[in-house]
C-alpha positions as CSV (number, residue, x, y, z in Angstrom):
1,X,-7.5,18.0,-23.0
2,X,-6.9,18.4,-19.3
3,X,-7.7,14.5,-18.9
4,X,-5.1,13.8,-21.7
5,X,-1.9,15.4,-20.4
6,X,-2.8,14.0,-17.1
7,X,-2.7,10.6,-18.5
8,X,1.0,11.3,-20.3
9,X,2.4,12.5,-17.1
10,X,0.9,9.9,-15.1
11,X,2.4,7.5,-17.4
12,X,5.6,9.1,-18.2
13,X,5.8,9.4,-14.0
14,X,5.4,5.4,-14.0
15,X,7.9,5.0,-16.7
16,X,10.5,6.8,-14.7
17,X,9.2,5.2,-11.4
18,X,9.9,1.5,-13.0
19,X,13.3,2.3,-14.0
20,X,14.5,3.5,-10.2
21,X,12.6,0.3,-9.0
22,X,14.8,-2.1,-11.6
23,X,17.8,-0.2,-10.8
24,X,16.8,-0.8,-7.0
25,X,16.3,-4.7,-7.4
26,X,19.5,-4.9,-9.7
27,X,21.7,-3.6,-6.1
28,X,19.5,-5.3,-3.3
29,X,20.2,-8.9,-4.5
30,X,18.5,-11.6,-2.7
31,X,17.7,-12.6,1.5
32,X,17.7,-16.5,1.5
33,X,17.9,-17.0,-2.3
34,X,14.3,-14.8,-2.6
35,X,13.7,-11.7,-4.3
36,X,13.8,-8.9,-1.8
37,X,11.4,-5.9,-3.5
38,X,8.1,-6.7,-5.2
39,X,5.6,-4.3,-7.1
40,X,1.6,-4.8,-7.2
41,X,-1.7,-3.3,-6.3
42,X,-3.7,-3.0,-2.9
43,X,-7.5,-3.6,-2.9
44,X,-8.6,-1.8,-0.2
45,X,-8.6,1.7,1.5
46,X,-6.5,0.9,4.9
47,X,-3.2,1.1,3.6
48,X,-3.5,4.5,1.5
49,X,-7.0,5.7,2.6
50,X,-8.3,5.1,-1.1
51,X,-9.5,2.0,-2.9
52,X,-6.9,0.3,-5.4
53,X,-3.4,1.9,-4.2
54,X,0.0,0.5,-6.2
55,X,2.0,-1.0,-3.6
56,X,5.6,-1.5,-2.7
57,X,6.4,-4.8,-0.9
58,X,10.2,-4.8,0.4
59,X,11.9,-7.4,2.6
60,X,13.9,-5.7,5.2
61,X,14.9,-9.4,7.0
62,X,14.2,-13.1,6.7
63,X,11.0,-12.4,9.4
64,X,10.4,-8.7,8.0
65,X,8.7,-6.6,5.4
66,X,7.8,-2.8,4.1
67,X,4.7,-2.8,2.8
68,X,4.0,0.8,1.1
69,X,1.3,2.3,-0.5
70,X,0.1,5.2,-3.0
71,X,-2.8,6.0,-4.9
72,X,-4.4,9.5,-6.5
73,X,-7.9,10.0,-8.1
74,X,-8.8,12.5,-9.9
75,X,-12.4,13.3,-9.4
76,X,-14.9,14.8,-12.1
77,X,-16.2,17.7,-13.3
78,X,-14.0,20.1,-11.4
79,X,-10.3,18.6,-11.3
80,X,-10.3,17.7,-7.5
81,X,-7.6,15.5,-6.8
82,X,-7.9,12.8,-4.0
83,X,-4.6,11.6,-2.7
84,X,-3.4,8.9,-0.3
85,X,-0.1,7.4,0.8
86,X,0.8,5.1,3.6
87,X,3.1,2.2,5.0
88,X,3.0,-0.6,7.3
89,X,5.7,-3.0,8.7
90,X,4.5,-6.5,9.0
91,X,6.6,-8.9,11.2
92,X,6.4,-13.0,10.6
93,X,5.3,-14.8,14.2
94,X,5.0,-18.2,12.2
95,X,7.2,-19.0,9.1
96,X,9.5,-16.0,7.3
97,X,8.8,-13.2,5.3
98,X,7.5,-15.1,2.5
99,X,4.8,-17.2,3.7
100,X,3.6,-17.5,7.2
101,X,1.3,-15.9,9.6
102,X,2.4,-11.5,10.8
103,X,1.5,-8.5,13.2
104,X,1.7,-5.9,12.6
105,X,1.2,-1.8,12.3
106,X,1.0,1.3,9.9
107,X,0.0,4.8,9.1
108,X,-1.9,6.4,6.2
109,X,-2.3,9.8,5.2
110,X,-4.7,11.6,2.6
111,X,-6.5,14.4,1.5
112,X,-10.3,14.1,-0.5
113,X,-12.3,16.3,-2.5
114,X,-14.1,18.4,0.3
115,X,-11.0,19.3,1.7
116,X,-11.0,17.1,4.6
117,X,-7.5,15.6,5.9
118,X,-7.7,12.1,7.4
119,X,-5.2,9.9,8.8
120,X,-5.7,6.2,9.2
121,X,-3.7,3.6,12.1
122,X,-3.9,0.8,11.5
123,X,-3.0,-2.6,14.0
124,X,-2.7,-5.6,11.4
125,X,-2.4,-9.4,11.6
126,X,-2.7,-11.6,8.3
127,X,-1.8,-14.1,5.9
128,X,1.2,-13.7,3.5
129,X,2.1,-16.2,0.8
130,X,3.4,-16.8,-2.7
131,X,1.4,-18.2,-5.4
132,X,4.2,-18.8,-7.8
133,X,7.8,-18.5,-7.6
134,X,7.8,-14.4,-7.1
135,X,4.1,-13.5,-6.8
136,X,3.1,-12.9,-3.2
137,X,-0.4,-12.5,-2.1
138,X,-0.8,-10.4,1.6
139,X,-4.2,-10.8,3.3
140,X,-4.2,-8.4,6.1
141,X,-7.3,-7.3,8.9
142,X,-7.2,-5.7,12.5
143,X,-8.5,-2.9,13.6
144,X,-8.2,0.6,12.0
145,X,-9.0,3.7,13.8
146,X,-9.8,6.9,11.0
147,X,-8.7,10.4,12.3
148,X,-10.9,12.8,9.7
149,X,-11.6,16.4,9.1
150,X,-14.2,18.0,7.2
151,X,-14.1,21.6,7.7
152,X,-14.3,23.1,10.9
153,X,-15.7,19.6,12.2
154,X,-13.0,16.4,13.7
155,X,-14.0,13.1,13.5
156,X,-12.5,10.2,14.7
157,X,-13.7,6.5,14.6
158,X,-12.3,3.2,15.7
159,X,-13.5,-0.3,14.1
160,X,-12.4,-3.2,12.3
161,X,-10.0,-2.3,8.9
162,X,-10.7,-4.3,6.3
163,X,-11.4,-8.2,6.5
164,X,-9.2,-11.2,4.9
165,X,-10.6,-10.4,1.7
166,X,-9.2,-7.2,1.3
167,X,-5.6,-8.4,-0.6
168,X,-1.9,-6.9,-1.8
169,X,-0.9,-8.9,-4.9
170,X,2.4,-7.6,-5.6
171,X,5.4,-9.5,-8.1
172,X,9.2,-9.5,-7.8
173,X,10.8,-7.7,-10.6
């Protein structure tokens, strides 16, 4: 039952999310004749410190972008919840905000299962383009350094964040 009215108020939170975001688009018009706030999905763990985060794409200038993330898992048998959120700012060195080559850096924040609070920085540089009129594709990699505790102990590690492969598909609305 538990799993049931999580999935009505997850949906019923989406429902409510989509309208603000079409009521958003609707009053922030266009930069340059191109839509200026897209919606998708992130495939890696960078951005929001979980695998598969919805992402919020919004162009703040004709070399600029917002790229925000979120994503929750709920994680069997007990109801531990596994939460993530994040945002970078990626700047265009080579074309504009909707195709070219960026920098860039963010921050993610989270909280898993065991209790353990980890926070992700990220430096970024990457690929951004559309595929079709209003569906841009965002290939990001750098390095990431993970800030992580787990009980009493602190952990902090520095490496590469995810390669090329790990991509934001996210569509104008």
């Amino acid at each position: 039952m538990k799993n049931w009215t999580t999935r009505v108020v997850l949906c019923v939170f989406a429902a409510c999310l989509a309208q603000s975001v079409q009521a958003e688009v609707k009053r922030s018009g266009t930069v340059s004749g191109k839509p200026t706030f897209y919606m998708g999905f992130t495939a890696d763990t960078s951005h929001a410190l979980l695998a598969n985060s919805i992402a919020a794409v919004m162009v703040v200038n004709d070399k600029g972008f917002l790229q925000l993330n979120a994503a929750m898992a709920l994680t069997p048998p007990a109801p531990s919840v596994t939460f993530g959120v994040g945002g970078a700012y990626k700047h265009a060195i080579v074309g504009d905000a909707w195709k070219g080559f960026h920098v860039g850096g963010g921050l993610a924040l989270g909280i898993s299962p065991a209790s353990a609070f980890g926070i992700n920085l990220n430096l970024l540089t990457g690929l951004h383009f559309e595929i079709v009129e209003s569906v841009l594709i965002i290939l990001d990699g750098g390095l990431l350094m993970n800030i992580a505790t787990t009980g009493p102990t602190f952990g902090m590690n520095l490496g590469a964040a995810n390669s090329f492969g790990a991509a934001t598909i996210v569509m104008s609305l």
